[in-house]
C-alpha positions in Angstrom: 20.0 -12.7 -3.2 19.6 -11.8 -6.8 16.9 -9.3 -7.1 17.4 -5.6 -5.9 15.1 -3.5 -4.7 14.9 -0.2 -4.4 12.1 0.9 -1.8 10.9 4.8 -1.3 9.0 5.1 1.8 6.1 7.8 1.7 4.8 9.2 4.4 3.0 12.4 5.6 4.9 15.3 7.3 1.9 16.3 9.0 1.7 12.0 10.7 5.2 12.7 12.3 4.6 16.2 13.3 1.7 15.8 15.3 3.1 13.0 17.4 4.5 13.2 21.1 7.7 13.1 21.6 7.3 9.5 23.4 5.7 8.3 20.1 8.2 9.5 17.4 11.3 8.0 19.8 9.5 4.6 20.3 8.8 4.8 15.9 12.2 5.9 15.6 13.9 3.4 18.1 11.8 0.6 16.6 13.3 1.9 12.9 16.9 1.9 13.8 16.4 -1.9 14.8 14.9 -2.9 12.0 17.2 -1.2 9.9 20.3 -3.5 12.1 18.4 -6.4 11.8 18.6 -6.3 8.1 22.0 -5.3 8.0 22.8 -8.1 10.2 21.1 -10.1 7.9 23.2 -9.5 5.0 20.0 -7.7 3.1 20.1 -4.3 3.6 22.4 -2.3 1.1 21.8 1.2 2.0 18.8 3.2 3.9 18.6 6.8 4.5 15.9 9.3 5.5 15.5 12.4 3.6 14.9 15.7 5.1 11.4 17.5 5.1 10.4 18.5 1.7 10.3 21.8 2.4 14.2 21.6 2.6 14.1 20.7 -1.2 14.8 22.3 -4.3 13.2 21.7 -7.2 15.3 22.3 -10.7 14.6 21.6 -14.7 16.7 22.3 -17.8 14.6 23.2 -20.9 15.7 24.7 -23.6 19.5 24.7 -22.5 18.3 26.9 -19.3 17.9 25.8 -15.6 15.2 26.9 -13.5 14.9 25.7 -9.7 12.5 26.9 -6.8 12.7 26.7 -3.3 10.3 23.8 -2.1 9.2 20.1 -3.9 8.0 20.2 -7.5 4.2 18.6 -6.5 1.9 19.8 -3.5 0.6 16.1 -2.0 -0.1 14.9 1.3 3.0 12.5 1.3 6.2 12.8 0.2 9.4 11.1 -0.4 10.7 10.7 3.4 13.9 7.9 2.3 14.9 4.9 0.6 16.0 1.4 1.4 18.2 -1.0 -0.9 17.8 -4.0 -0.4 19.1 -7.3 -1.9 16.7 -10.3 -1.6 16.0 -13.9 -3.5 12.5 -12.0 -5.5 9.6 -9.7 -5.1 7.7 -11.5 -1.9 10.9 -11.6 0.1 11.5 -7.7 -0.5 7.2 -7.4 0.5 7.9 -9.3 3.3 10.4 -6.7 4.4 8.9 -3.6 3.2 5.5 -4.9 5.3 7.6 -4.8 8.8 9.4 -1.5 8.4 7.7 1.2 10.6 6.9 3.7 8.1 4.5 1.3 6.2 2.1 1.6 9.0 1.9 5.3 8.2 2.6 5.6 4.9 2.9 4.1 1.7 6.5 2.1 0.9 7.1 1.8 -3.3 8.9 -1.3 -4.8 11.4 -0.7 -7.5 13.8 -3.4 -9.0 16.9 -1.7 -9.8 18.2 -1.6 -13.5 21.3 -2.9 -13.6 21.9 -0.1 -17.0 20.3 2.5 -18.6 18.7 0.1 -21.5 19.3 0.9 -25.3 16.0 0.2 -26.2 14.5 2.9 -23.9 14.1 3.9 -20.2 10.8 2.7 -18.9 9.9 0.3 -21.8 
């Protein structure tokens, strides 16, 4: 393909938390194949879950000073629980795959193409 995609996966903590053991191994199991499929497929570049956000930690510079806290920046029902990269002809090939992972069932799944440079002319122009 020639169009990258970076994809963050959003879910709620609270979704995976309150499942049964049996459900999170059959969403899990049903993950880890999907993530081989696409690997076998010569799409996937890179996928990784992140740990809970209340492992994170949270930093700034202003004013030539850092600050960080314990804990994510923003208090919201979903957070950022991992990425995928994928590499895929356009935009409806990369929905097509975003639509079957797992997590989109109980979450939300971003789509990003990547820059291939930080621009001259600006960053989000």
């Amino acid at each position: 393909g020639q169009f990258c995609i970076g994809a963050n996966i959003y879910e709620a903590e609270a979704v995976f938390d309150e499942m049964s053991r049996t459900e999170w191994n059959a969403v899990r199991e049903e993950t880890l194949a999907y993530v081989d499929e696409l690997r076998e497929a010569g799409v996937l570049l890179d996928a990784q879950p992140l740990r809970s956000a209340t492992s994170a930690t949270t930093l700034k510079v202003r004013d030539g000073r850092l600050s960080f806290t314990d804990g994510p920046f923003t208090e919201s029902k979903e957070q950022l629980g991992g990425y995928f990269l994928i590499d895929v002809p356009d935009l409806d090939a990369a929905i097509r795959i975003a639509a079957k992972w797992p997590g989109a069932r109980f979450g939300e799944i971003e789509l990003r193409p990547v820059e291939e440079t930080l621009r001259p002319e600006g960053r989000y122009r």
